[in-house]
N, C-alpha and C positions, 0 to 999 in steps of 0.2 A: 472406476478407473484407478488402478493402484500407480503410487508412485514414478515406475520406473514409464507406464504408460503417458504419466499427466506431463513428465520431462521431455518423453519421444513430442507430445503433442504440441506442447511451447516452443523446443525447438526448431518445430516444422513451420508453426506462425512464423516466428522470426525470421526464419529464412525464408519464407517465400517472399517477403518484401526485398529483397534483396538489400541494399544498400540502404535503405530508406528505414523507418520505425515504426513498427508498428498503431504505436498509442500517438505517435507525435515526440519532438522535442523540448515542449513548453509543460510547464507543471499543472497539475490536474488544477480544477477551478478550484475545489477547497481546499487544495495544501497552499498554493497560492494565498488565497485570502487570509492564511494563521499568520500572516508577515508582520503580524506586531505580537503576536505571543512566541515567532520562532527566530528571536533575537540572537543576534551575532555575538560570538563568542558562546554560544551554550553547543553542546551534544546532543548530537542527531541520532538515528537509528534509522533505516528505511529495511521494512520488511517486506523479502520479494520484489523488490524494486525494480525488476525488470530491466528496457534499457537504458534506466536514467535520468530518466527527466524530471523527477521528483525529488533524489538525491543530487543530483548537480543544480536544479535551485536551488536547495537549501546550502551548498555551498555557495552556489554565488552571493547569497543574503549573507554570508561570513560563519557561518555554521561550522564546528568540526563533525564531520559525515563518514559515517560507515552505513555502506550497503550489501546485504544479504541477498542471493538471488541463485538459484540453483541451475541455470538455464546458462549453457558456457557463450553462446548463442546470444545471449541479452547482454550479460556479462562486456561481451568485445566489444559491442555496440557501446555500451553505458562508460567505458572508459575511452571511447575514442569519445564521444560525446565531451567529458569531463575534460579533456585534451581542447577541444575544437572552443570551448569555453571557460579557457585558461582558469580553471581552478583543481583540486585536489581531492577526492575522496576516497576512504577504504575500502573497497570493495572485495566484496569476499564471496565465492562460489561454494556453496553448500544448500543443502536442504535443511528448510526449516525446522522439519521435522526429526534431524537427527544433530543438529548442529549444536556444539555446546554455548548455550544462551550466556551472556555476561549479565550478573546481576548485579544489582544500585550502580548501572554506568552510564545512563544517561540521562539528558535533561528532558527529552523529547523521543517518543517512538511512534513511528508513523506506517500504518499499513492503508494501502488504497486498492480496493478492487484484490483480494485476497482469497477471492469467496472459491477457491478450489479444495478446502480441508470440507471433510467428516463433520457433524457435532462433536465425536470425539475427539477427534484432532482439534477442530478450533476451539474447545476447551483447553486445550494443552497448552496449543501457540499462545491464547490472551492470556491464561498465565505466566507463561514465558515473556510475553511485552510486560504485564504488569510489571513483574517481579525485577527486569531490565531496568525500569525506572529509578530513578534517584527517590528520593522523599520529596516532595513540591513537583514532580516532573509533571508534561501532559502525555498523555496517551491520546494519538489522533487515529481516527478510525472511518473512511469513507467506503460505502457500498452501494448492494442493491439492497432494496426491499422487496417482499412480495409480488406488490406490483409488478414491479419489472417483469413478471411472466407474461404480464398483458403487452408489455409492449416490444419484445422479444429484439431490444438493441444492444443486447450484452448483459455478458454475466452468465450463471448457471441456469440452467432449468429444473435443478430439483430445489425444492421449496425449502428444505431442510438447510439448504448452503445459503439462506437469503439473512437478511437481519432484520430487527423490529427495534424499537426502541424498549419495550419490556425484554427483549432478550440481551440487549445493554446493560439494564439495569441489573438484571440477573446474573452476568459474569461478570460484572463490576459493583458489586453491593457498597463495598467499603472505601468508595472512589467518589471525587464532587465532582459534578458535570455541571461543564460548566457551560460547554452547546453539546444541543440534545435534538435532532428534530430530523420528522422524515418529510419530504419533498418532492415537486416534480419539477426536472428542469430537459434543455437540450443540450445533447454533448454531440460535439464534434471535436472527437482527438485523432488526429494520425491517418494514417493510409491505409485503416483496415476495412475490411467486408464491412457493406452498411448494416450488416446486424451486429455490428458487434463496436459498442462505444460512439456509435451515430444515430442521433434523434433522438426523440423524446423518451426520459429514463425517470425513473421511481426511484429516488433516494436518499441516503442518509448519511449524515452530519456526526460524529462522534468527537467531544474536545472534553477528555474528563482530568483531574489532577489526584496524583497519586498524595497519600496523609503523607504531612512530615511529623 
């Protein structure tokens, strides 16, 4: 699926819930749980952010937040959102894959559920988040694993788009992890198809700190 396909595809998710959101309005379980390393007053990053609900917590935690997300579609959604819960974020419409990356600007870069790039591609983007980073910053990073093909409730089907904790360590050599670990839990977010983000999922945990 190139590009301008994966953009037709998202925006057809988004809209067929109409009004409603896809993933939900509440922030994913593990960007949630970072609320004590995603302290107020520091810079955010949400990559792909979809429609919001990841980056409009972390402003409501007191975070300055910019969010990337190429889907105009998610985009209206994530600022009426930010609107309905009287806070403020940048949001910004582009492709990841072509958008000029800001480097050493923030404190924190957050991707969740990501997993629509290439291996070559997603070499490029986690360079692109590293490199985004301050010195001390974290890079937070939630997926699927392999697993996840066995229990087919989201996420991709090709095994190459999955993550592992060796393939962490691999595109972050020179980074300290600081949570590292794969899992199995149940998610329930949003109003979508029960395969996709409902019941029991294979996942993984990414909290690593770039060298100052």
């Amino acid at each position: 699926m190139n590009q301008s396909d994966e953009e037709k595809y998202w925006n057809g998710r988004f809209t067929a819930v109409g009004d409603d959101y896809l993933f939900g309005t509440e922030a994913n379980k593990f960007v949630a749980r970072q609320a004590e390393r995603l302290q107020s007053g520091k810079t955010a990053l949400s990559v792909a952010d979809g429609e919001g609900r990841n980056s409009v917590w972390m402003a409501e935690e007191g975070l300055t937040v910019t969010a990337v997300e190429f889907s105009p579609i998610a985009l209206h959604k994530a600022k009426r959102l930010a609107v309905e819960r009287h806070v403020e974020v940048d949001f910004i419409l582009a492709d990841i894959l072509k958008w000029d990356w800001p480097v050493a600007a923030y404190d924190a870069v957050l991707a969740v559920f990501i997993q629509f790039l290439s291996p070559l591609q997603r070499a490029l983007i986690f360079a692109a988040m590293k490199n985004a980073l301050r010195p001390g910053g974290l890079l937070l990073i939630h997926g699927y694993t392999p697993k996840q093909l066995e229990y087919k409730t989201g996420g991709p089907s090709n095994i190459d788009y999955l993550y592992t904790e060796a393939l962490m360590r691999e595109s972050f050599p020179d980074m300290e992890f600081l949570e590292l670990r794969e899992y199995e839990d149940n998610l329930q977010e949003g109003s979508g198809s029960q395969r996709h983000h409902s019941g029991r999922s294979a996942l993984i945990d990414v909290v690593a700190r770039k060298s100052s």
